[in-house]
Structure formats: C-alpha cells, structure tokens
C-alpha positions in Angstrom: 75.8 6.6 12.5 73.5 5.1 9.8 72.4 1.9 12.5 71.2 4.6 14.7 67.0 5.0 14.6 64.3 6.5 16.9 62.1 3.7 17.3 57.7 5.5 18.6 57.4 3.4 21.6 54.1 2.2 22.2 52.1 0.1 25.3 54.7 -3.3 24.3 57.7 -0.9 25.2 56.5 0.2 28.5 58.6 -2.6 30.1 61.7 -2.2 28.2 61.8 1.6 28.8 61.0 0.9 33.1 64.2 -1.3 33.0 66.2 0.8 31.0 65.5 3.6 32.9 66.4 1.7 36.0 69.9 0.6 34.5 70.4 4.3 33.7 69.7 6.0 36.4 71.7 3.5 39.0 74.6 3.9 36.8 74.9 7.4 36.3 72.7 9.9 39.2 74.0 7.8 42.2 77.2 9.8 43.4 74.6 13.2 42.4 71.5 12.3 44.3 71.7 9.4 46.4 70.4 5.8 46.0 67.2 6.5 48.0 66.4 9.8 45.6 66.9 7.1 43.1 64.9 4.2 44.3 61.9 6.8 44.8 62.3 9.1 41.2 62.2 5.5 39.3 59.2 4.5 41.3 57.3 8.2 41.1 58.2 8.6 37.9 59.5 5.6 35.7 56.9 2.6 37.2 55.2 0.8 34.3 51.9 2.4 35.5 53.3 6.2 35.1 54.9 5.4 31.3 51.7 4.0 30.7 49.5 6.8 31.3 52.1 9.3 30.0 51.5 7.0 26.5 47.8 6.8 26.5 47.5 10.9 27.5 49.2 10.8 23.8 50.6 14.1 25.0 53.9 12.7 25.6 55.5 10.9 22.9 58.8 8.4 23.5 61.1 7.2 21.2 63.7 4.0 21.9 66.8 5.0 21.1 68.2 1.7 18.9 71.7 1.6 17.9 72.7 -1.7 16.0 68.8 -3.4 16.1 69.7 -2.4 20.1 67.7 -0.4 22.4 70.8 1.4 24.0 67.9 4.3 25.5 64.9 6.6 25.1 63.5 9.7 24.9 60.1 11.6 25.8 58.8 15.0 24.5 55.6 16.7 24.2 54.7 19.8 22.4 53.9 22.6 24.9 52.9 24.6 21.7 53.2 25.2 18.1 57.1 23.9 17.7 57.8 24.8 21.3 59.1 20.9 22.8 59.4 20.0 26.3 62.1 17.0 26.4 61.6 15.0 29.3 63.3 12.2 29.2 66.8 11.7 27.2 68.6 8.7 28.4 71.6 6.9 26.9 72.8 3.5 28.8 76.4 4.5 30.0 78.1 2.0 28.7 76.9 3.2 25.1 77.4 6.4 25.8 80.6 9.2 24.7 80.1 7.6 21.0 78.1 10.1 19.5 74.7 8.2 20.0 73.3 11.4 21.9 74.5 13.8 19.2 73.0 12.5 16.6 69.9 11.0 18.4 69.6 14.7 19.0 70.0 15.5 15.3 67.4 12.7 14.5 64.8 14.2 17.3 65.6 17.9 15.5 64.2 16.2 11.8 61.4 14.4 13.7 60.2 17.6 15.5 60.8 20.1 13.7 60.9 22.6 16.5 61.6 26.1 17.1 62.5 25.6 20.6 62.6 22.2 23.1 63.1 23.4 26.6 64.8 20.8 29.5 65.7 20.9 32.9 68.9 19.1 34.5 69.7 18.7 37.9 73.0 21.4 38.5 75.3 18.4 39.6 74.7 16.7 36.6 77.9 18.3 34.8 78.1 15.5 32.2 74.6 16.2 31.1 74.9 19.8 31.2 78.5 20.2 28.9 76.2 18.0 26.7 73.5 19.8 26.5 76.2 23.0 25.9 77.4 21.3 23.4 74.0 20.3 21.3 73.4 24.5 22.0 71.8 25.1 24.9 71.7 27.5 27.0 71.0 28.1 30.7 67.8 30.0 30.8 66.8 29.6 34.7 67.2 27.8 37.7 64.4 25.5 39.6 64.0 23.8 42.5 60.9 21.2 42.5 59.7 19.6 45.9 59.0 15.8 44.1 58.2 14.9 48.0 59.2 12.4 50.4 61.6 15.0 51.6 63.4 15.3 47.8 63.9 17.8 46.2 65.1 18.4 42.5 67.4 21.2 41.9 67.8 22.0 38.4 69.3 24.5 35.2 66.2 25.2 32.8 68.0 24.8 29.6 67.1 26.0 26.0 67.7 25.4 22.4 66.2 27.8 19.8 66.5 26.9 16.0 67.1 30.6 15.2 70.5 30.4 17.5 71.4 27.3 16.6 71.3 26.5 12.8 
C-alpha cells in the first residue's frame, strides 16, 4: 500500500478527527454498546475541546490515517515510558476497512515508534477489533471494567504487543 501515510495531526485537524470519529463509531459500536453509550463516549471523549487539550498536553500524539490523499481514519498514542506505547485511539472508517489499511497502518505506527511494547484495551464485544488485534500479535493480558459515568460503563480485554514476541 504505497498511497498509504500517517499524516501528525495538529490544532487544523481537530475538526476532521471529531467527525471522523463520529462516522466511526455510529457505524461500527452501535449493535455493541448502544446509541446513547455512543452519543455520550463521542461527547466525553471525542468533542473538539477534549482532542484539543489531548494535543496541546503534547503527551498524546495523533496521526490521520490517509489512504489515496484521503483521511480514511486516525490514531493516538503516547509514550507511558521508554518504548512502552499506550494506543488510544485506532480507527479506520468501515467502509475503508477489511483492505489492509489497518495492517499496514499498524506496520507504519511500528517504524514511527519504535516500541518495545504498545498496550490497548477493547471493549470484549468488539470481536472484529479483537481478531484484529490477534492478528497484528496481541495478546490478551487482562480484563477491565472502567465506570466512564452517566451510568456507563466500559468493559474491556487489556491487549499487548511486545517486539520480542512479535518480530
């Protein structure tokens, strides 16, 4: 995939990456959590003003997932410590996805990073996400259950990738 590119997103981005992430997460986490989970997650978490401090804390970093000069998704990271990577956020619009943009926007990230280990969680009823993950060489490490409030709760697989199991 030679059209694909991680694209730093900056302050001009924090629009595009609020709408993406509403496209993506109405078309893909409705039949797992509900379109009032939804409707709050996107405003807790994915509201211009949240992006924008996440960017300007310069602690997490996003990338725009481009494929063919489009923005098809993103990404967010941040180092937790020396080569140890938290990844966030890794969203790919549906109707892009299941054509190898997450592989290798995963093989991209790898290059960027350089990490030993990048640690993610995943909601267990997100089976699609999770054979994914399996696939890239992860591995279930935990479960966790976070109260995010308003009643809502995220129930989620702690996943890991180490370079030594990997590679």
């Amino acid at each position: 995939m030679k059209d694909l590119k991680l694209i730093p997103a900056n302050q001009t981005d924090i629009g595009k990456i609020s709408e993406l992430a509403s496209v993506i997460w109405n078309q893909h986490y409705r039949a797992i959590i509900g379109q009032p989970q939804i409707d709050y997650m996107l405003n807790l978490m994915y509201s211009e003003q949240t992006i924008s401090e996440q960017l300007n804390s310069k602690q997490h970093l996003y990338y725009l997932i481009n494929s063919n000069d489009c923005t098809v998704g993103f990404i967010s990271v941040h180092e937790e410590k020396k080569g140890d990577w938290f990844l966030h956020k890794f969203y790919i619009d549906q109707t892009k996805a299941s054509k190898g943009i997450g592989t290798f926007t995963f093989e991209i990230l790898k290059q960027l990073l350089k990490p030993n280990k990048i640690t993610l969680t995943v909601n267990r009823q997100n089976h699609k996400s999770i054979n994914f993950y399996f696939k890239l060489g992860f591995k279930i490490e935990g479960v966790a259950n976070f109260d995010i409030g308003n009643n809502f709760e995220m129930n989620d697989f702690v996943m890991v990738w180490e370079m030594r199991n990997a590679e």
